[in-house]
N, C-alpha and C positions, 0 to 999 in steps of 0.2 A: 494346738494342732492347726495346723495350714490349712484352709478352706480350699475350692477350685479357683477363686480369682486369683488369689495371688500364687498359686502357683500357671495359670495360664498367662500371666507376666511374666515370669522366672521363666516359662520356656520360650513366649516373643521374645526374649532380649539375649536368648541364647541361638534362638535362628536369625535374629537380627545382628549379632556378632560374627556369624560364621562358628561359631562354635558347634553347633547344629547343621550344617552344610544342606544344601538342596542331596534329596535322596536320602538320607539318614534316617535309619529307622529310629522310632523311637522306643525303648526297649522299657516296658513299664517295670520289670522290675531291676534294674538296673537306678531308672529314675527315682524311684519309690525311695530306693536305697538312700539315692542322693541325698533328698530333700527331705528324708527322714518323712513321710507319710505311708498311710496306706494307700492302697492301690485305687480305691471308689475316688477320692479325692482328684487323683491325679490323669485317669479314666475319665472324668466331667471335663479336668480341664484340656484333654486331649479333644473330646468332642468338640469343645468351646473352639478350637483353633482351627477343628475344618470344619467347623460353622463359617469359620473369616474366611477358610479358601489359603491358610499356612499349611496344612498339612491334609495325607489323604491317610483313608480307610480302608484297608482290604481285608475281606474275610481269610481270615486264618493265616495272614501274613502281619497282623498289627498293621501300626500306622507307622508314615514316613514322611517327611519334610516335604513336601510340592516343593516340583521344579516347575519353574513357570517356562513357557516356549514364549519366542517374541511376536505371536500373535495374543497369548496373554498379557505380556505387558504392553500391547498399542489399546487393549482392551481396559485394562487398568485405567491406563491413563487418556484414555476418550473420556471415560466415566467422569473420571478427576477434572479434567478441563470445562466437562458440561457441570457439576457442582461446584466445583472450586470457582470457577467464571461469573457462574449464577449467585452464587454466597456471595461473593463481594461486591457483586453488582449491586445487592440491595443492600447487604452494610455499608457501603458509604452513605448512602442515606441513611443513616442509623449510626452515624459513627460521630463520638464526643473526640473534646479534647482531650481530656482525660487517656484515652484509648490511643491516639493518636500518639501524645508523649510515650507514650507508653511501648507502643511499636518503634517509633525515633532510637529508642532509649535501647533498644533488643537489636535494633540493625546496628548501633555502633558498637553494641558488647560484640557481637557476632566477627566483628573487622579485629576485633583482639584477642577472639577467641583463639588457643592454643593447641586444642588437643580435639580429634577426631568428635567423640563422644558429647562433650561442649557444641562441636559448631553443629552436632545434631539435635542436642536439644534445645539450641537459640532458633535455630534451620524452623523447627514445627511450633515455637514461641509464637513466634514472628507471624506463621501464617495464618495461625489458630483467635492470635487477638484480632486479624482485619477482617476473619469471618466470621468470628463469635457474633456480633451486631446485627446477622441477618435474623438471628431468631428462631433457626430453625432447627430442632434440638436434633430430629432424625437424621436433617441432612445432613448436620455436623458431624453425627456419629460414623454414617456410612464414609465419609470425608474419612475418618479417623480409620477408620478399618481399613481401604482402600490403599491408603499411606502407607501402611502396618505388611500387605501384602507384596510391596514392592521395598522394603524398606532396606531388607539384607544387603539385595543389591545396590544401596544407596552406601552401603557401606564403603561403597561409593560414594560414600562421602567421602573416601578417599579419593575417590577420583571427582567426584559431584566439586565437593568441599578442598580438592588440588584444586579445583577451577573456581576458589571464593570471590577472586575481583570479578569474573563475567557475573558469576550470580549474585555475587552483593550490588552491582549496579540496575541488576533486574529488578533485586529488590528494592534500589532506591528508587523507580521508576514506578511500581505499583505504590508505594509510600505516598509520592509525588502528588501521584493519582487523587490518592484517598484525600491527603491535604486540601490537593484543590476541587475536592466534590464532584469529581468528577468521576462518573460509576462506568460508563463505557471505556473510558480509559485504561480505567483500573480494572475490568475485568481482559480487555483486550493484551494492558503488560501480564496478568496472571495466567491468562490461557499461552501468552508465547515463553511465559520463564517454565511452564510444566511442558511444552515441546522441548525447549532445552533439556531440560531433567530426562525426558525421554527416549531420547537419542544420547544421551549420556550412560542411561542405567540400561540400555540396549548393548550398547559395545562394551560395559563390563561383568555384563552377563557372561557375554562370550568368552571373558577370561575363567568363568568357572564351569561354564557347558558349553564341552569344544564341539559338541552334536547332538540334533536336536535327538 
């Protein structure tokens, strides 16, 4: 029997596909159905999701997929820029060789990557090994949740990931950074490759919420 995490997976990857659409209720037994569980299971991990701020709660209406307005996502991604910025500013000081190859090795799969799905999970590879070295297990997490709330719209990584040569050179640019130890640097290309992202997953918002 399915626990609540892994189906509170099952349902991120189905609001992360658009399969789940911003406004989509989610009909617990309809889902139950789905995923062959009972309904407590899948009930936790609905909580679990607008715990992150993916989905809302109304009494006696059930839940529905949050639609984010674009003063939600300048707020997202402020947040992201003040940890994402701060995380690597101290992992380059923490950051081996090891790690380093290792990142090299994920931006050049990423340049051949073929298929949507791929360039998003090279996409949070990539940025997850040059913050992993800061240490900071909470701030990692909120990082991760953060991502997760914005991430449908990344599905735009059809349009994020249309646009792979501007951001594969962004990320050769914070790479760069880290190489040559340099933490100001690297947090400076990191905070302007997530403006980028931001004004990207802004305007293909709009193609799925023509009002706010």
């Amino acid at each position: 029997m399915k626990t609540s995490e892994p189906l509170a997976a099952a349902l991120r990857r189905l609001i992360a596909s658009g399969e789940l659409p911003d406004g989509a209720r989610l009909v617990e037994r309809d889902l139950a159905e789905r995923f062959a569980v009972s309904r407590i299971p899948l009930r936790e991990a609905i909580q679990q999701l607008a715990a992150e701020g993916l989905v809302e709660q109304y009494q006696n209406r059930g839940a529905m997929v949050r639609t984010l307005t674009a003063a939600d996502i300048d707020e997202v991604y402020d947040l992201r820029m003040l940890l994402e910025g701060d995380a690597i500013y101290r992992a380059v000081q923490r950051m081996d060789a090891e790690t380093l190859a290792r990142a090299g090795l994920v931006h050049r799969l990423l340049d051949a990557a073929d298929t949507r799905e791929k360039q998003g999970e090279l996409n949070r590879e990539f940025h997850a090994l040059l913050y992993a070295p800061c240490g900071n297990q909470r701030q990692l997490k909120a990082i991760r949740e953060l991502r997760t709330e914005v991430e449908r719209y990344e599905r735009l990584q059809s349009m994020l990931l249309a646009d792979t040569p501007s951001f594969q050179h962004e990320h050769a640019d914070i790479l760069q950074a880290c190489v040559a130890g340099d933490a100001d640097r690297a947090r400076a290309m990191t905070i302007a490759h997530l403006t980028s992202a931001k004004h990207l997953v802004k305007n293909a918002r709009h193609l799925h919420v023509p009002s706010e």
